[in-house]
C-alpha angles and dihedrals in degrees: 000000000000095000098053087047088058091041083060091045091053097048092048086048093057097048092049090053091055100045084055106043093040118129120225093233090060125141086255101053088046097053090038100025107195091235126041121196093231098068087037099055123097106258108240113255120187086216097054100038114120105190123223123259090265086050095051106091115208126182125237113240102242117255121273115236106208109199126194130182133243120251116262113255118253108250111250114252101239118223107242125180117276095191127088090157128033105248111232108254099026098147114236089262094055084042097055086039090057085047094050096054094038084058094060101036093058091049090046093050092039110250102133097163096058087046092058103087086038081066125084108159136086124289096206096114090053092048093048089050080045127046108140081072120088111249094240101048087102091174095046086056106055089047091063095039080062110033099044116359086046139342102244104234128217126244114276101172138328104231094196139004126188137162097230079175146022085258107021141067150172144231138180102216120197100196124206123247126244082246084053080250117128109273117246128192111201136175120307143186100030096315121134119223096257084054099045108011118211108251121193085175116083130181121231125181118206112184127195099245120187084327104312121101112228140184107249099199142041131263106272121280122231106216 
């Protein structure tokens, strides 16, 4: 009986020498560590979560569009007349040339009766967009052709003279728009520019008649 009473004594003594000598770092706490991370972690709440930068969406300021406008054209300088009187030796194509842009010059300021003997074409087209006129009215006439059928344009430029005869000649007239800009006639009335190509050139006869020099054809029609 007493041996088996010291033989007690001497196990309970053993295991209280190792629960007090024994490392942290024992075989035991590594294999049941005292604490473990999963009851020490933060639980996840939706109301507390800050997301990473890569998480963090941000949103890219919109690109700026500068315009700028273009530069307003330069008006066109017309050709006006530089003759009052007919210098003495003006050969007959500078002569029809003055005429030509007299011609234009007097409908575009106005004066219709001074243009008159500048004019010596028909007048069928003016009579038909006018018929409330009478058909001889001749000044009446070319004050409504340019202040409501057309504006009559001045002269920007003659792109080519020539005498294609001893009393007549030829000129390829750019007008100036009523902007200053170059007038260009496109297509009209449906029609596409291959169809109808845009033209700034226009072709004007003045023929040498019983001595007097005169414009064959009318100031250009806008469609």
């Amino acid at each position: 009986m007493r041996l088996w009473i010291i033989a007690l004594l001497a196990v309970s003594g053993t295991l209280a020498a190792c629960t007090a000598t024994s490392p942290t770092n024992s075989p035991i706490n590594e294999v049941f560590p005292t604490q473990s991370p999963m009851l020490t972690s933060t639980p996840f709440s939706s109301q507390t979560h800050n997301p990473t930068p890569s998480q963090t969406h941000t949103t890219r300021p919109s690109s700026t569009f500068t315009y700028t406008p273009t530069t307003t054209p330069t008006p066109l300088t017309p050709l006006l007349p530089t003759w009052t009187v007919t210098p003495e030796g003006a050969s007959d194509l500078e002569i029809a040339r003055h005429t030509l842009l007299s011609f234009f010059t007097l409908l575009h300021e106005g004066r219709y009766a001074e243009a008159l003997p500048l004019y010596g074409g028909t007048y069928d087209s003016m009579r038909s967009n006018n018929p409330e006129i009478p058909p001889y009215d001749y000044v009446a006439l070319w004050e409504s052709s340019c202040t409501i059928q057309r504006p009559c344009l001045l002269v920007a430029a003659i792109a080519n003279e020539e005498a294609v005869a001893q009393d007549e000649f030829t000129f390829l007239v750019e007008f100036v728009w009523i902007d200053g800009t170059l007038y260009k006639r496109g297509p009209c009335c449906g029609a596409t520019e291959t169809e109808m190509p845009t033209v700034w050139q226009f072709p004007y006869t003045v023929r040498k008649i019983d001595g007097q020099f005169k414009v064959m054809e009318e100031p250009v029609y806008m469609p």
